[in-house]
LUMFIZA-196385 format. One record per residue (C-alpha): x, y negated, z; residue number from 1. Coordinates in Angstrom, 1 decimal. Layout:
N
VEXBA      xx      yy      zz   nr
VEXBA       X       Y       Z  NUM
...
END
This chain:
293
VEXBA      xx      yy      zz   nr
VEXBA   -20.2    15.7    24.0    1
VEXBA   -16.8    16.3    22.4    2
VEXBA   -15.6    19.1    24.6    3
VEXBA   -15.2    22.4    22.9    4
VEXBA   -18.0    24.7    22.6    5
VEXBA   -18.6    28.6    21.1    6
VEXBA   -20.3    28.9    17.6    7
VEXBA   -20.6    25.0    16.4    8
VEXBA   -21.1    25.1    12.9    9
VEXBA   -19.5    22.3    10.8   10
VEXBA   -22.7    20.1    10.2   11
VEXBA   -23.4    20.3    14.2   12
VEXBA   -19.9    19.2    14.6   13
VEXBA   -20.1    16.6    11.9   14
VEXBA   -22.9    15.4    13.8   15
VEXBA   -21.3    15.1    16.8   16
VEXBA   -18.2    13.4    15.4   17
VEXBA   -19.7    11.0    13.6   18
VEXBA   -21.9     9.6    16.8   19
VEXBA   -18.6     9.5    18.8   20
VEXBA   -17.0     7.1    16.3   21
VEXBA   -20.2     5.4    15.7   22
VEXBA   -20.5     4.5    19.4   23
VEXBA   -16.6     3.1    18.9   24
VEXBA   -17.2     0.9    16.2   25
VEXBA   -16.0     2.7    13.4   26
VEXBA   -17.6     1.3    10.1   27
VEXBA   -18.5     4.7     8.5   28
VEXBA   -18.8     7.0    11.0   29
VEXBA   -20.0    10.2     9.5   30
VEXBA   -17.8     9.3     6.4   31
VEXBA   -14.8     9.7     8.4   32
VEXBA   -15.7    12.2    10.5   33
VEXBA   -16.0    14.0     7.4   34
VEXBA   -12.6    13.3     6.3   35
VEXBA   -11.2    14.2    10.0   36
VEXBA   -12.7    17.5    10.2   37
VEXBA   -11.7    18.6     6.4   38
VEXBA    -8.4    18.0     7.8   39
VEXBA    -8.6    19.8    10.3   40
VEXBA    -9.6    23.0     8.4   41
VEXBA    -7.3    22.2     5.6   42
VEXBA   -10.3    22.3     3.0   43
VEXBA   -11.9    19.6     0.8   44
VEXBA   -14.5    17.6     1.6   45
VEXBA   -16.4    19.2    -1.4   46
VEXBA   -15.3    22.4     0.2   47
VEXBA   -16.5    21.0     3.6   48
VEXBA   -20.2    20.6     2.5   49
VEXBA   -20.6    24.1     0.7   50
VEXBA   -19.4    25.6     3.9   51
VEXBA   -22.1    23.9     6.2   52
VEXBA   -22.8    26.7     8.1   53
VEXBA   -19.4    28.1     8.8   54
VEXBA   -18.6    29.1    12.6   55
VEXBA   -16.2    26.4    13.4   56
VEXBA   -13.1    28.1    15.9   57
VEXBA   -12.4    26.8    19.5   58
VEXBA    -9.1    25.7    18.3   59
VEXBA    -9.9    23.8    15.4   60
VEXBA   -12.4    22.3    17.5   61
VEXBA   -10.1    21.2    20.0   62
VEXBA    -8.2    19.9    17.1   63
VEXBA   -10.6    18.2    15.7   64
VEXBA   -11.7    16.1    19.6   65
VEXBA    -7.8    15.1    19.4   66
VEXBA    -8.4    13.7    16.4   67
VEXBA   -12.1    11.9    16.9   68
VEXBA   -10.1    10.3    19.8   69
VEXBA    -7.3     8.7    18.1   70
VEXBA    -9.5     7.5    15.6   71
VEXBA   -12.1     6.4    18.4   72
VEXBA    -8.8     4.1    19.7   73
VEXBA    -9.0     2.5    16.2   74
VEXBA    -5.9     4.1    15.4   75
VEXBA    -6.1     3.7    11.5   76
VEXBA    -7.6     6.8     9.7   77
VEXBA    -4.6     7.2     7.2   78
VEXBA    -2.7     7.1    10.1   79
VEXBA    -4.9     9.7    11.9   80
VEXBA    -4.4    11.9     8.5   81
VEXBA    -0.9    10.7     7.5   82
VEXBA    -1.8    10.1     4.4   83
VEXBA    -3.0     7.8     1.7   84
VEXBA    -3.9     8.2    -1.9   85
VEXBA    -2.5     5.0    -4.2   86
VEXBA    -2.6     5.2    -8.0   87
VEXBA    -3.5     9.2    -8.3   88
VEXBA    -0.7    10.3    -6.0   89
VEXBA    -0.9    10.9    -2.6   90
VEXBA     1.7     8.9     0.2   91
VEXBA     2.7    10.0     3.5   92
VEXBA     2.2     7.1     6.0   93
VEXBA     2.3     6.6     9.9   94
VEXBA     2.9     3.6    12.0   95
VEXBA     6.1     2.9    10.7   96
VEXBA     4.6     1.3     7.9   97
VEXBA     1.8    -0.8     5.7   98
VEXBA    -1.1     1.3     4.3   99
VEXBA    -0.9     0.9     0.5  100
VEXBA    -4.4    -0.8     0.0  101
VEXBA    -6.7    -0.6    -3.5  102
VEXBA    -5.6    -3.9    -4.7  103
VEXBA    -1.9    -3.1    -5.1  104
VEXBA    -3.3    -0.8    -7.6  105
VEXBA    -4.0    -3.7    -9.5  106
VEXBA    -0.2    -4.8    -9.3  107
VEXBA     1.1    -1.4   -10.6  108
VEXBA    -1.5    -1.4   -13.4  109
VEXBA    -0.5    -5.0   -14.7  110
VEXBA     3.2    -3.5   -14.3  111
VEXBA     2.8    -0.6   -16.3  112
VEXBA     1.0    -2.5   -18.8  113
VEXBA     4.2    -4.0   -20.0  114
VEXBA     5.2    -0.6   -21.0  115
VEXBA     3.2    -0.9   -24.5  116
VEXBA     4.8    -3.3   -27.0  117
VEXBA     5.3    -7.2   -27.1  118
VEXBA     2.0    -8.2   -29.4  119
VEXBA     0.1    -6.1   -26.6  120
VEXBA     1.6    -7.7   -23.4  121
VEXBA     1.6   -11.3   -24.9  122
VEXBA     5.3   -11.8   -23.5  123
VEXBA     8.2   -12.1   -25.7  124
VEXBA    10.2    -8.9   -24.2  125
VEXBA    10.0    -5.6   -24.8  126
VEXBA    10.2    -3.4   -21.7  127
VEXBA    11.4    -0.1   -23.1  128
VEXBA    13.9     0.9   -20.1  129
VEXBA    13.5    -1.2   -17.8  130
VEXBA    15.3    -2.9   -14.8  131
VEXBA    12.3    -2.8   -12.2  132
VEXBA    13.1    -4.7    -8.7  133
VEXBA    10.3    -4.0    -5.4  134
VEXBA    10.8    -6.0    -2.7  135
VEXBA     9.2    -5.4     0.7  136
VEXBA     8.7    -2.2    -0.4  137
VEXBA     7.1    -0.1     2.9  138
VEXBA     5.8     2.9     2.2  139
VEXBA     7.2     2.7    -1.1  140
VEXBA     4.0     3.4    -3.1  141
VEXBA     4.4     0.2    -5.6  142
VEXBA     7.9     1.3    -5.8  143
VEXBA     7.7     5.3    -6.7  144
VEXBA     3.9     4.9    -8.5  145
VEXBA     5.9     2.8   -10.8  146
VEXBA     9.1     5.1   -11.3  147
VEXBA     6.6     8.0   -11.9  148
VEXBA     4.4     6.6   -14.5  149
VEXBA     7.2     5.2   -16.3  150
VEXBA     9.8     7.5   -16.0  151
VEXBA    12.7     5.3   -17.9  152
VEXBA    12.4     2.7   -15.3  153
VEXBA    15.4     2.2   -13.1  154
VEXBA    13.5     1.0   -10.2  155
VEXBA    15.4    -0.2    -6.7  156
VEXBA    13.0    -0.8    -3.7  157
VEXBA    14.4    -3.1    -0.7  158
VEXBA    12.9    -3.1     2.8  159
VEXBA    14.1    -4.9     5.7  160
VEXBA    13.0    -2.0     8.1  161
VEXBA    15.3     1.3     8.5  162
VEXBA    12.0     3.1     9.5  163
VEXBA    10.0     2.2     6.4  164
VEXBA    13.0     3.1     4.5  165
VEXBA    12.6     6.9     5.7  166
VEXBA     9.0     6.8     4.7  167
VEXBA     9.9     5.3     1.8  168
VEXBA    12.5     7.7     1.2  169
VEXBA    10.2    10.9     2.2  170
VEXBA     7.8    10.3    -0.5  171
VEXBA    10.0     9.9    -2.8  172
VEXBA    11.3    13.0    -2.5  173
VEXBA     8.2    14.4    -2.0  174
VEXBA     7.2    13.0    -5.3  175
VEXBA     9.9    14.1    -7.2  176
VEXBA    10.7    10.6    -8.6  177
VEXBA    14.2     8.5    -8.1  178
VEXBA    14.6     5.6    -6.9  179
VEXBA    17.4     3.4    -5.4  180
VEXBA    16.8     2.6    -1.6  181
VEXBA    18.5    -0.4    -0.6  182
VEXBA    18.1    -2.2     2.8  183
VEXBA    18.2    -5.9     3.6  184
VEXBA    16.1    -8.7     3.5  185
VEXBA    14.2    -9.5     0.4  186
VEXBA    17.7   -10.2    -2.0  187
VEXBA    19.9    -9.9     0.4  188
VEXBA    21.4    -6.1    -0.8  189
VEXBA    21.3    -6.9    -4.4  190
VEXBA    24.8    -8.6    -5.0  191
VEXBA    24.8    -9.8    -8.5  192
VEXBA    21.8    -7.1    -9.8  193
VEXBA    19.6    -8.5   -12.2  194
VEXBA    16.2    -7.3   -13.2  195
VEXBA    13.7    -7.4   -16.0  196
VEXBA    10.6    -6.6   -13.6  197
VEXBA    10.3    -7.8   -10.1  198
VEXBA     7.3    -6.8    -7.9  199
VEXBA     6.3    -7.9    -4.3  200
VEXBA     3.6    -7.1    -2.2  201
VEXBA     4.9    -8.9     0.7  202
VEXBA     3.5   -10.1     4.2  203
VEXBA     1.0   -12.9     3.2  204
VEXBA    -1.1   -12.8     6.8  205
VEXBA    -0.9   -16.3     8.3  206
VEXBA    -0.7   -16.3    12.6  207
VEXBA    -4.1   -17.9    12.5  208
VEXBA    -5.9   -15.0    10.3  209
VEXBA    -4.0   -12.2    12.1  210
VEXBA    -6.0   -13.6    15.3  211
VEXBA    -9.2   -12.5    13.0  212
VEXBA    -8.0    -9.0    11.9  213
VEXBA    -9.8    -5.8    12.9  214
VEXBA    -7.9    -3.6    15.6  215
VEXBA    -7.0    -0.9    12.8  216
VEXBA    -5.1    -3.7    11.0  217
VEXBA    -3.6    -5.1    14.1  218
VEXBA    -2.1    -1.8    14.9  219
VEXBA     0.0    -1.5    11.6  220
VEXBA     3.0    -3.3    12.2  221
VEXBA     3.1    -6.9    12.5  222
VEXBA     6.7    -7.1    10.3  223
VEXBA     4.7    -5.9     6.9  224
VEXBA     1.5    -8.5     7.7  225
VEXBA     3.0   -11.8     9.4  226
VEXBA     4.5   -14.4     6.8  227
VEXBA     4.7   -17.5     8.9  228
VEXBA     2.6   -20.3    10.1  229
VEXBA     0.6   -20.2     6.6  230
VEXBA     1.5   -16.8     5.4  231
VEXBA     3.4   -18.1     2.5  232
VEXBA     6.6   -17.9     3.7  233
VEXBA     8.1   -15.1     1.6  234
VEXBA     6.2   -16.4    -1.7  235
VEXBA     8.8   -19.7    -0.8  236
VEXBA    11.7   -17.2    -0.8  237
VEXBA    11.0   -15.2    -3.6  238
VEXBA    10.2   -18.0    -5.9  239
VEXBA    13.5   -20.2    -4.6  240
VEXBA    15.5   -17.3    -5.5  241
VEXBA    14.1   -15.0    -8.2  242
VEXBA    15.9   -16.6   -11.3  243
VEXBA    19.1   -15.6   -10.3  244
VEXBA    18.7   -11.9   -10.0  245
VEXBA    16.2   -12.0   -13.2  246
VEXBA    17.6   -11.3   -17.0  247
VEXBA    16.4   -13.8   -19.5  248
VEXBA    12.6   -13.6   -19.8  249
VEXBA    12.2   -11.4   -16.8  250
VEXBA     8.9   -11.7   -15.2  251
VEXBA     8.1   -11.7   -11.3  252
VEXBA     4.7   -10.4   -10.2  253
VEXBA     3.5   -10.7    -7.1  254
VEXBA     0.2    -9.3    -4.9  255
VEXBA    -1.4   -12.8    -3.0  256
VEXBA    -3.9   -13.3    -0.4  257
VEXBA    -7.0   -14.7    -2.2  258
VEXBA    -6.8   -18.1    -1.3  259
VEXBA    -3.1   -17.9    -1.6  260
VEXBA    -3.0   -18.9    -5.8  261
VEXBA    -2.5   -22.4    -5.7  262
VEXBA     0.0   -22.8    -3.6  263
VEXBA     2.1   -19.9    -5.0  264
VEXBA     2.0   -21.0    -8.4  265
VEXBA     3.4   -24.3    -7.5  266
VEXBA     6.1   -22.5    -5.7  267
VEXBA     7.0   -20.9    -9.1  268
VEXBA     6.0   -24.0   -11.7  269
VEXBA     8.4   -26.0    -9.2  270
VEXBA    11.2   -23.3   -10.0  271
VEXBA    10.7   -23.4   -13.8  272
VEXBA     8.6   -20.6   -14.1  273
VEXBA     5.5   -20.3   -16.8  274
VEXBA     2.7   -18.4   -14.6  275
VEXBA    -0.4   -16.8   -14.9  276
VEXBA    -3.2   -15.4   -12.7  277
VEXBA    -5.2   -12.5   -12.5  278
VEXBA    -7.9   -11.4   -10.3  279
VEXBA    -9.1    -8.1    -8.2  280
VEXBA   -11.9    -6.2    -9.2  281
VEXBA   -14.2    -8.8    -6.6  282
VEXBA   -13.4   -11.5    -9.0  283
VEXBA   -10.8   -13.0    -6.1  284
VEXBA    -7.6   -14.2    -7.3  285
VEXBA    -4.7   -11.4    -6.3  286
VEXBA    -2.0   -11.6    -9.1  287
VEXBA     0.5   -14.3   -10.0  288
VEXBA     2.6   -13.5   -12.7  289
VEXBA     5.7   -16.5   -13.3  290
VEXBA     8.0   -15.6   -16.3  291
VEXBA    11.4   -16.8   -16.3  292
VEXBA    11.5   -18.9   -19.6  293
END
C-alpha cells in the first residue's frame, strides 16, 4: 500500500497515510498524516488542502513512506518533523530531548505575568530586569520563550545532559535570544548565583506510571521523565535548596504532575516558603508557586 506509485494526488495519498498509521495505533491518523506529508512538500497544511489535486512526485512519495514508517514505529511525531511549536515560536527537537508539552505554556505565562507591576502580580517585588533561573531545562523552550518575551531578563538554563544542551543551544541561536548555558545537576553550576525567578519543569514520572506510558512517551528519554520511586524526587531537591541561590522575595515556580500538589507544597511550606497553586486549563492542579519570604 505504501510503495511508490505514478500520478497519486495528495488526497489519494492522504488517504493512504492515514489508514497506515490508523492500522498502527496512531490516535489521529489522518491528522498526522496531514502534518507528515505538508512536510514533506514543504507547504502548509492550509496550503495542503487547496492543493488537493496536485500530482504528488515519486520522490516526495518515497519521502513521505519513510516518514509514515517512523511514525508507524511510534516514533514521536515532533520527532518525525523535528519540531515543536511552544508559546508562538517554533523549537527544534529530536531524541535528545523532552517535547515541550501545552501545559508548560502555562508556566511561562504565569512567569511573564510578573513582568507587569507589583499591585498586578500580588507579590511585593517588582521584576523589572530580572535574574531568571531554569533548571532542567531540555530543549530549552521554558528557558528562551522566556528570554524572548522579556527581553531584560538575564536568564541562565542548566541541564544535566551535554546533548540537550546542544539542542538547547541550537534554538537559541536559532531564535535569536541569549541565554547562559550552564551544565550540571540542578544547582550544581551556579556557585554563589542568586536569582529573583526560578522555573523548573523537571522529571516528575514515577517508575510505576512510566510502566503506564504510551510507546511515543517511552521513547523520549527516560533522564527528562524518571524522578524516583514516587516522581518527586527533584521537587525534594529543589525545595531543600532554592533559598540559597534566591534574592530576598524571590519566587520558585514549578510545573507538577496533577496529583503531585500536596506533597510539593509541603516540600516548600517545610522550607519556609509561602505557596500557591494554580491549575491547567482541565481544571488539574499544575503550578506551585513558593515565595521566599
Amino acid at each position: 500500500m505504501l510503495q511508490r506509485q505514478i500520478d497519486l494526488s495528495v488526497i489519494q495519498i492522504l488517504l493512504r497515510g492515514a489508514e497506515y498509521l490508523r492500522a498502527r495505533g496512531v490516535v489521529q491518523p489522518r491528522a498526522e498524516a496531514d502534518i507528515l506529508l505538508a512536510h514533506t512538500l514543504g507547504i502548509s497544511r492550509d496550503k495542503l488542502y487547496l492543493s488537493r489535486n496536485l500530482k504528488v512526485s515519486g520522490q516526495d512519495q518515497e519521502r513521505f513512506v519513510k516518514l509514515l514508517q517512523r511514525r508507524g514505529k511510534r516514533e514521536p511525531l515532533a520527532y518525525v518533523v523535528n519540531k515543536r511549536e511552544f508559546m508562538g515560536l517554533e523549537f527544534y527537537v529530536d531524541e535528545r530531548v523532552l517535547i515541550p508539552r501545552p501545559e508548560t505554556e502555562i508556566l511561562a505565562e504565569k512567569v511573564l505575568t510578573l513582568r507587569e507591576t507589583k499591585s498586578q502580580t500580588g507579590y511585593n517585588k517588582e521584576y523589572k530586569n530580572p535574574r531568571v533561573l531554569d533548571l532542567c531545562t531540555g530543549s530549552g523552550a521554558l528557558a528562551i520563550s522566556i528570554a524572548y518575551y522579556w527581553p531584560e531578563a538575564k536568564v541562565t538554563a542548566v541541564d544535566i545532559s551535554d546533548a540537550a544542551l546542544e539542542v538547547a543551544k541550537y534554538n537559541a541561536a536559532k531564535m535569536q535570544t541569549p541565554i547562559d548555558l550552564r551544565r550540571g545537576d540542578l544547582f550544581e553550576p551556579l556557585n554563589e548565583d542568586k536569582f529573583d525567578i526560578i522555573v523548573s519543569n523537571p522529571p516528575y514520572v514515577s517508575q510505576s506510571e512510566y510502566k503506564d506510558c504510551s510507546p511515543e512517551v517511552k521513547q523520549e528519554p527516560p533522564l527528562a521523565l524518571l524522578a524516583g520511586e514516587d516522581g518527586l524526587d527533584f521537587y525534594r531537591k529543589i525545595a531543600a535548596q532554592a533559598s540559597r541561590f534566591l534574592c530576598n522575595e524571590g519566587l520558585v515556580l514549578v510545573e507538577i504532575g496533577c496529583t503531585q500538589g500536596e506533597q510539593v507544597i509541603r516540600f516548600f511550606t517545610d522550607q519556609g516558603f509561602k505557596t500557591d497553586i494554580f491549575r491547567d486549563y482541565a481544571g488539574l492542579d499544575r503550578i506551585v508557586l513558593a515565595a521566599k519570604e
